[in-house]
TIMI-2910 file (N, C-alpha, C, CB; in pm, 1 decimal, decimal comma, always signed):
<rs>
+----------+----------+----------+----------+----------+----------+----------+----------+----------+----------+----------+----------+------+
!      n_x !      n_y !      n_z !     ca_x !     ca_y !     ca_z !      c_x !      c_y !      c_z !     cb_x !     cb_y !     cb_z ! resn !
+----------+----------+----------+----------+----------+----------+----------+----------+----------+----------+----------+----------+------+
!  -1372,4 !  +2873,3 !  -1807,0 !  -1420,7 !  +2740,6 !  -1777,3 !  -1322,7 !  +2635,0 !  -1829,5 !  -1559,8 !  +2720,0 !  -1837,7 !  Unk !
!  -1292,5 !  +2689,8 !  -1987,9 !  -1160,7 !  +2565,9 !  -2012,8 !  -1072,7 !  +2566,5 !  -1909,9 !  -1059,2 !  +2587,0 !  -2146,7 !  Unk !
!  -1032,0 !  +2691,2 !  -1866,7 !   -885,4 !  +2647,2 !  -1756,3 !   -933,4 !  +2574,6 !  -1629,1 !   -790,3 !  +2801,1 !  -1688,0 !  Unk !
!  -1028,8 !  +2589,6 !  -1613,5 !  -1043,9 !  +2516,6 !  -1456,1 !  -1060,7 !  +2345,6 !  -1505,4 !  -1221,2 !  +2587,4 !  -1347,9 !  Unk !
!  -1124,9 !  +2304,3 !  -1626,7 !  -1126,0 !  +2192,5 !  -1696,0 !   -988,2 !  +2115,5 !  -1698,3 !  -1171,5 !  +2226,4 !  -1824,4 !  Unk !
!   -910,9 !  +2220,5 !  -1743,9 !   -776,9 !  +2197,0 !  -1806,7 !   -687,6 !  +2158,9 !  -1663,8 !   -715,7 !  +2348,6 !  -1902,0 !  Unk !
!   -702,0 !  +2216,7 !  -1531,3 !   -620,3 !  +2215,0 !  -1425,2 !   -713,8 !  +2064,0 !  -1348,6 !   -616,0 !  +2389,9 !  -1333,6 !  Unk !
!   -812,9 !  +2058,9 !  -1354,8 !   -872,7 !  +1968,6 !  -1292,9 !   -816,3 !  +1820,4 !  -1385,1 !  -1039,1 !  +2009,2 !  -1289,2 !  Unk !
!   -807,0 !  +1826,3 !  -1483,8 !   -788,2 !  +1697,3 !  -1585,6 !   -626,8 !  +1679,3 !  -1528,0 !   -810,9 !  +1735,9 !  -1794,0 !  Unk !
!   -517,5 !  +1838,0 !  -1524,9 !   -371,1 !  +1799,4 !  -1523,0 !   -379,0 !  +1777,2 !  -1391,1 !   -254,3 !  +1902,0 !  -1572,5 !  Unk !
!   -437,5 !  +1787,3 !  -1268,6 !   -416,7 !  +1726,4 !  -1091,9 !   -488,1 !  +1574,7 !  -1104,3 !   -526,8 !  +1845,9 !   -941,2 !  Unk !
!   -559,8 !  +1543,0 !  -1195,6 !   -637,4 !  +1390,8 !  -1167,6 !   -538,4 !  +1315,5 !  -1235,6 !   -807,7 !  +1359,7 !  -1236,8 !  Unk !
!   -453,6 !  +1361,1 !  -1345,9 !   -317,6 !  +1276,2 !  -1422,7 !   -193,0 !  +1266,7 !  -1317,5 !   -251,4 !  +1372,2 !  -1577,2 !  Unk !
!   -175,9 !  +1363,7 !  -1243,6 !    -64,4 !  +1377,5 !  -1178,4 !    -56,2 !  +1276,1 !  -1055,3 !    -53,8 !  +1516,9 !  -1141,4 !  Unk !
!   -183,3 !  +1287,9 !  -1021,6 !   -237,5 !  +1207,2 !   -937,7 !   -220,8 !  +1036,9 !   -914,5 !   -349,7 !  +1238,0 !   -964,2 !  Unk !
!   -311,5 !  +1051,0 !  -1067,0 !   -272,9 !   +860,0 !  -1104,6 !   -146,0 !   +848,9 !  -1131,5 !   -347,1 !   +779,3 !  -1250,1 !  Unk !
!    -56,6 !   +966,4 !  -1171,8 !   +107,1 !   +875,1 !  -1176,3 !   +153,9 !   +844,4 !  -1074,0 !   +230,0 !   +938,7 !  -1229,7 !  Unk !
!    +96,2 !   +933,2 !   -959,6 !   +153,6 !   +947,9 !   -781,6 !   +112,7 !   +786,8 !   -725,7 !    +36,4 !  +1104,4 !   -660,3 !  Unk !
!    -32,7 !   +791,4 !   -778,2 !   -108,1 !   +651,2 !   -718,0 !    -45,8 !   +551,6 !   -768,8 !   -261,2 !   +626,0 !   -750,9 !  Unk !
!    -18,2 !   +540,8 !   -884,0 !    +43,4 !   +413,4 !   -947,6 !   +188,2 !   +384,1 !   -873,2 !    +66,3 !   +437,4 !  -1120,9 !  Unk !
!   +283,3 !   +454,3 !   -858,8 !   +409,9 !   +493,4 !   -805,2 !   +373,6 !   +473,4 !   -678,3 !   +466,2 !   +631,4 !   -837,0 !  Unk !
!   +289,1 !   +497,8 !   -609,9 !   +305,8 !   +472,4 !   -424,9 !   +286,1 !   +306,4 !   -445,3 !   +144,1 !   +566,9 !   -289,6 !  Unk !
!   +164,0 !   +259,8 !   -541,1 !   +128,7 !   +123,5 !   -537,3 !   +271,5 !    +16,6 !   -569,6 !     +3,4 !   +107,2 !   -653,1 !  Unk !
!   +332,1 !    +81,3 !   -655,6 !   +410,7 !     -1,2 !   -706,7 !   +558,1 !     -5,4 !   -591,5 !   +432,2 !    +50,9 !   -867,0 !  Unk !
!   +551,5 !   +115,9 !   -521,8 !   +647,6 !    +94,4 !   -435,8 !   +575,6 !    -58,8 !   -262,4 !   +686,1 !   +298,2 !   -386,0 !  Unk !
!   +457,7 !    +10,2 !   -236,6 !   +374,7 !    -61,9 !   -138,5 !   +383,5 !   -233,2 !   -163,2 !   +214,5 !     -3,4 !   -155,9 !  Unk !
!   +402,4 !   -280,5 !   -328,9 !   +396,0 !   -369,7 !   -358,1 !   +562,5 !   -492,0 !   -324,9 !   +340,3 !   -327,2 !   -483,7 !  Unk !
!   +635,2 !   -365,0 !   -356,6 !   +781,1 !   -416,7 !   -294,1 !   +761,5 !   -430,5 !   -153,8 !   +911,9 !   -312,2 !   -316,9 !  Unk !
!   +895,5 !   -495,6 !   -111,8 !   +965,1 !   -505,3 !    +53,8 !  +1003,2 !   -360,5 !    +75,3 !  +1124,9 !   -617,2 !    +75,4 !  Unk !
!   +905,9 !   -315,5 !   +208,0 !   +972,1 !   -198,8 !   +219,3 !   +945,9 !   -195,6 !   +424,9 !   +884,3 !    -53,3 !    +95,6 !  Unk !
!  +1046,1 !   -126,7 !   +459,9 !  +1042,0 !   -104,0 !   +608,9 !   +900,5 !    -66,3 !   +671,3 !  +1140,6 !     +9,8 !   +642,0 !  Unk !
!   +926,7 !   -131,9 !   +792,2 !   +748,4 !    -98,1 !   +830,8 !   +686,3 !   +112,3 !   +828,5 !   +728,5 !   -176,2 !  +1060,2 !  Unk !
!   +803,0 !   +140,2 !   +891,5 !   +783,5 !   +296,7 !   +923,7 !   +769,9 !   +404,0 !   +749,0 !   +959,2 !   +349,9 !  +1036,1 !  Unk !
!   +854,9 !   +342,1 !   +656,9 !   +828,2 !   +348,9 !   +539,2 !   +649,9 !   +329,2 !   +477,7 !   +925,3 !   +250,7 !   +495,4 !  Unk !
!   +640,7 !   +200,2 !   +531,4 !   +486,8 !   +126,5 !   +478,7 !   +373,7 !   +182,6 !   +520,1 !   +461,0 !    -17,5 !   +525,2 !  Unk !
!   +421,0 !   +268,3 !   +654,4 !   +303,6 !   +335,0 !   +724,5 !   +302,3 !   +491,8 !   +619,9 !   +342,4 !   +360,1 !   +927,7 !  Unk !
!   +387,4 !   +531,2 !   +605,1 !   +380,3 !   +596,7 !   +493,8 !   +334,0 !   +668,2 !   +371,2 !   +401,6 !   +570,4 !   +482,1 !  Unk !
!   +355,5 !   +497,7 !   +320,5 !   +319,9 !   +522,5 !   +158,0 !   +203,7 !   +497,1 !   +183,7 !   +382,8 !   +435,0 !    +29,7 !  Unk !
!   +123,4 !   +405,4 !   +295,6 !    -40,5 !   +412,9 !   +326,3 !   -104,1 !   +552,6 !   +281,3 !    -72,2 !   +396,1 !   +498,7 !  Unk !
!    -80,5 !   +629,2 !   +342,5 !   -109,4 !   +772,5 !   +419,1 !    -99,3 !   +832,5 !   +275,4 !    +15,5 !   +841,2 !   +558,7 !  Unk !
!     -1,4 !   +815,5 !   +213,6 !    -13,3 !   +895,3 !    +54,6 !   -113,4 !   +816,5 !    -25,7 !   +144,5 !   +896,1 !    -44,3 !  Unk !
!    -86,6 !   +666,2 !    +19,5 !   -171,6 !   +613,2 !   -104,8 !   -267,4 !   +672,0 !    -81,0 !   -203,4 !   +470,1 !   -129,7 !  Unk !
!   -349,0 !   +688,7 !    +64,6 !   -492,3 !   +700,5 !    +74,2 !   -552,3 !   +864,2 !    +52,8 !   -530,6 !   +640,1 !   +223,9 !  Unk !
!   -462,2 !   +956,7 !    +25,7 !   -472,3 !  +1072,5 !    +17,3 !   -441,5 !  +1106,5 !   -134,3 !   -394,2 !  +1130,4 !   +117,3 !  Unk !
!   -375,9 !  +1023,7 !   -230,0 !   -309,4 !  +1046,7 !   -385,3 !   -505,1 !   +953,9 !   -424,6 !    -76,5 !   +917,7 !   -442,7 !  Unk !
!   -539,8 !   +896,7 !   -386,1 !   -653,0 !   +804,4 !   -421,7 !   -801,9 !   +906,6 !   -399,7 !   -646,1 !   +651,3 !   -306,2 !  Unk !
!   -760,0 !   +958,1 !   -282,9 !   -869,9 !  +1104,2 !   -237,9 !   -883,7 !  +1203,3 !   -379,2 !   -778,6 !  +1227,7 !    -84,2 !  Unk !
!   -773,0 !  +1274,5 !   -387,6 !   -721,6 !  +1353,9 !   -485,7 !   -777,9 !  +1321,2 !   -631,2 !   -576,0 !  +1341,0 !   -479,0 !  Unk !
!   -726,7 !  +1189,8 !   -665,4 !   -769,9 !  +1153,5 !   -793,9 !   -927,8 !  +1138,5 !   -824,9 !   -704,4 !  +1030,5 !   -820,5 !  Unk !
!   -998,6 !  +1072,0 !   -660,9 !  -1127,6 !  +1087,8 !   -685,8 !  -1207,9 !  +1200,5 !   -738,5 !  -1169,0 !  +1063,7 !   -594,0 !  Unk !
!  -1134,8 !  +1263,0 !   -617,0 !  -1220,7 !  +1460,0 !   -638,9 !  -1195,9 !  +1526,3 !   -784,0 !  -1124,9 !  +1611,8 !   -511,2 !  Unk !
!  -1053,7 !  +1497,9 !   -791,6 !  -1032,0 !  +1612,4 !   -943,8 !  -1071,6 !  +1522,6 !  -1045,1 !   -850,9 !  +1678,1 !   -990,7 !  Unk !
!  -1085,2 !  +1375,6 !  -1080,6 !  -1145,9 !  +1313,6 !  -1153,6 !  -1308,3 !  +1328,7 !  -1163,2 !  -1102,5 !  +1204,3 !  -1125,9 !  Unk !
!  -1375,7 !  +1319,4 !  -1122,2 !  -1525,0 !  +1327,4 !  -1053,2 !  -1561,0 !  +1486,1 !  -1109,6 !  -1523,8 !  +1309,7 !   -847,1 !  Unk !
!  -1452,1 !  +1581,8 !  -1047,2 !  -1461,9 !  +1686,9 !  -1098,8 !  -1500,5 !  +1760,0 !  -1230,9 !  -1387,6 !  +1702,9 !  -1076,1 !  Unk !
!  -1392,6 !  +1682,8 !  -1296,9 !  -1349,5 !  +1732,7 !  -1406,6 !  -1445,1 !  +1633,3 !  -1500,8 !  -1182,5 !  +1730,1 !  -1420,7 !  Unk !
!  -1494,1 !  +1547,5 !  -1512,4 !  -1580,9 !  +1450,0 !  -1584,7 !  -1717,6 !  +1550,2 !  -1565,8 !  -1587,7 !  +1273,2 !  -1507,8 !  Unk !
!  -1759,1 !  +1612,8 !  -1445,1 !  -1876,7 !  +1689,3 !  -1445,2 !  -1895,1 !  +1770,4 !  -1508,4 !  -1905,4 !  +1732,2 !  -1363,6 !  Unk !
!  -1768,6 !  +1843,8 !  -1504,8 !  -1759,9 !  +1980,8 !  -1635,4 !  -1760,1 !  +1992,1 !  -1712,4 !  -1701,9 !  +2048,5 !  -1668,6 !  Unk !
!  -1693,3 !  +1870,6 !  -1753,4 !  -1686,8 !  +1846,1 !  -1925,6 !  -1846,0 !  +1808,7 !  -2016,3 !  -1572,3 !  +1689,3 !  -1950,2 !  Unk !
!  -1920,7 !  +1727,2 !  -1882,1 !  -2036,7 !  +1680,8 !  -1945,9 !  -2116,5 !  +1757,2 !  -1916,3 !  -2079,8 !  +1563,5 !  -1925,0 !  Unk !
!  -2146,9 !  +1862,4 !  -1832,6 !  -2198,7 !  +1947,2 !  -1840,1 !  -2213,3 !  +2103,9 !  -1919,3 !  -2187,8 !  +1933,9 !  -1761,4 !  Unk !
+----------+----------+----------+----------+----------+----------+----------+----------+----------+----------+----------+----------+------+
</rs>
């Protein structure tokens, strides 16, 4: 049970560094075909963090 704790906590961290990093690029000037892009990750790195966050908060408190 710790390891699935332990993998769910290290994909929801990896995650928010991904999310922070797409945001901070989205926030610059960047080419449109680029912008369509980093959308598509943001909205899938934001998925990710939900689930393994959400996840991993259940387990722990449970």
């Amino acid at each position: 049970m710790e390891a699935i704790i332990l993998l769910l906590i290290s994909a929801c961290l990896l995650s928010a560094y991904g999310f922070i990093y797409v945001s901070l690029r989205l926030a610059r000037k960047v080419r449109k075909d680029e912008r369509r892009q980093f959308k598509t990750t943001f909205i899938v790195l934001l998925f990710i963090l939900l689930i393994s966050g959400s996840s991993a908060a259940m387990l722990v408190l449970t």
